[in-house]
N, C-alpha and C positions, 0 to 999 in steps of 0.2 A: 504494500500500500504506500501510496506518497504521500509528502504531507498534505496535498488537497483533500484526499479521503476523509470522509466524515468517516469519523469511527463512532460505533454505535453504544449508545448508554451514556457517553461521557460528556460532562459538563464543560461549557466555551473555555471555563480557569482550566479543565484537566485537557481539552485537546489543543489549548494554547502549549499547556507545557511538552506535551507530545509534537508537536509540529515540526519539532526539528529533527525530532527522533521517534516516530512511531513505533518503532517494534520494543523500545527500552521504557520502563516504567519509572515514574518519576521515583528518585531517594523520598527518604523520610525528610530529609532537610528540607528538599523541593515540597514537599506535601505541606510540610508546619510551616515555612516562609506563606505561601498561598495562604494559607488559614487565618495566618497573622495578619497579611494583608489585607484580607475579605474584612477579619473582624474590627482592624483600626480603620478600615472607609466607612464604616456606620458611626465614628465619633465622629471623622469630617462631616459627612452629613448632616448630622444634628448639628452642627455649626452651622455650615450652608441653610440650614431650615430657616436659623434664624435672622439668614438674609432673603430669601428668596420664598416665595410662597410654592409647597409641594409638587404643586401640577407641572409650574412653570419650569419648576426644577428639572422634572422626570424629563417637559420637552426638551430643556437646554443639553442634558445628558446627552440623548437622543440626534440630537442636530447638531452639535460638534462631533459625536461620533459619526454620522451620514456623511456628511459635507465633503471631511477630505477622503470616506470611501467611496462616493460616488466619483471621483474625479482622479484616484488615485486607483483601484482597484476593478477589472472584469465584472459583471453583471455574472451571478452566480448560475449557473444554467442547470433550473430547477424551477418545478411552477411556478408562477406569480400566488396563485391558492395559496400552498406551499407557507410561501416569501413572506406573504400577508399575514398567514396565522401565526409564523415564528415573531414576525416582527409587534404583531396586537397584543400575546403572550407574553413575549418579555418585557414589553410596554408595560400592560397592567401589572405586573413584578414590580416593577419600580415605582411605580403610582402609588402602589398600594403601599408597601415599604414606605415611601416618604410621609402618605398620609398617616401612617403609623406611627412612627419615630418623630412624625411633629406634636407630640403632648400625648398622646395617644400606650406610647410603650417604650422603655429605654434602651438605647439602641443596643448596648451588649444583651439585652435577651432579645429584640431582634434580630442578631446576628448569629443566633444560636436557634431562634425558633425557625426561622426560616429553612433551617438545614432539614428541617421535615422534610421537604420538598422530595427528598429520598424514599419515601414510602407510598407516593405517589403511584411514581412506575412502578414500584413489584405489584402492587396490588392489580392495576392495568395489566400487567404483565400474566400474576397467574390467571386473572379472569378474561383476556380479549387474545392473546395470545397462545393461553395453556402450558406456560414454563410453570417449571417446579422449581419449587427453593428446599438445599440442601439443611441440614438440621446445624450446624454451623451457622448458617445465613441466618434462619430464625433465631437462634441464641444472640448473635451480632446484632439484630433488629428491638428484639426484644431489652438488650442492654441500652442501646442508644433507648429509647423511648423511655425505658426507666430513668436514664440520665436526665432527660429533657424533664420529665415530669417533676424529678426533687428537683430543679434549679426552679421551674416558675412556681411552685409550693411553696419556694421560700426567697419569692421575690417583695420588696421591700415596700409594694401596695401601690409603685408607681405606674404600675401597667392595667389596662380599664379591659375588661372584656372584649371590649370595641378594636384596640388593638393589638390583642390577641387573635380577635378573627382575621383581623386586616394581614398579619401577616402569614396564619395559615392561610390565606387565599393567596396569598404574593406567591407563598410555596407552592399551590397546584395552580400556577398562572406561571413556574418556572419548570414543574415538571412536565409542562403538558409544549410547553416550547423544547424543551428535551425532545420531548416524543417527535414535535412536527421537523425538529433538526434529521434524529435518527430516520426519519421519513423521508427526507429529502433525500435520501442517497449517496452519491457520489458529488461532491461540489467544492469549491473551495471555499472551505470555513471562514477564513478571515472577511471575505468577503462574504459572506452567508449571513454572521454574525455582527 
């Protein structure tokens, strides 16, 4: 496979880090730097909130990232359908996140609840596809969820129901743009995403 290949299941941070090297899987360093980085743009963010109103946010995201792919990058050759649903998906992903994280929830347990977004597709997966998960996978699924649960159990009352929901919908508004990625085929990513 070259780096244009979508490779299937993995998330833009994981087939970024693959791009250079598909066949080799990222170290533990490369995996925790990623993590890091995911989790310290949700404190930039809650800064940025408090200059910019949410929505406006998500578009300015959005359209600095477009701009110099449109003009710098191939037109991904894959439906427009496709194109449109990966791009409305990750859209509301960040919509919702911002709406969140402005008063709503604080961003380090958004940066943690959002990684639900992983339990998405197995469950699409054993219901629309018919894969099976190994009894390792379930023990791994079942830990993460216990994890997530004692962290918002003994969150400090800053977080409102409201942005609780807000961010599990971010999460199945980032796993279901997973899906429409692994859908798309063969394309090249950078330009895809």
């Amino acid at each position: 496979a070259s780096s244009s290949s979508v490779m299937p299941g993995l998330t833009a941070t994981s087939m970024a880090s693959r791009a250079s090297s598909p066949s080799r899987k990222p170290s533990r360093r490369q995996a925790s730097s990623a993590g890091d980085f995911t989790a310290r743009s949700f404190v930039v963010m809650k800064s940025a909130l408090g200059q910019v109103p949410p929505l406006l946010l998500a578009t300015l995201r959005f359209t600095f990232a477009l701009l110099p792919g449109l003009l710098l990058l191939p037109r991904p050759q894959v439906a427009w359908t496709n194109l449109a649903a990966y791009g409305l998906l990750a859209g509301a992903q960040f919509a919702l996140v911002y709406v969140a994280v402005n008063g709503h929830i604080s961003p380090g347990l958004a940066s943690l609840v959002v990684q639900a977004q992983v339990f998405s597709p197995l469950g699409l997966a054993l219901h629309v596809a018919h894969e099976s998960v190994r009894g390792y996978q379930w023990f791994a699924l079942l830990l993460a969820a216990a994890g997530i649960g004692a962290i918002v159990a003994h969150t400090d009352g800053s977080t409102s129901v409201l942005g609780l929901a807000l961010i599990l919908l971010a999460a199945l508004s980032w796993a279901g743009a997973n899906i429409a990625s692994k859908r798309a085929g063969k394309a090249h990513m950078l330009a895809y995403v």
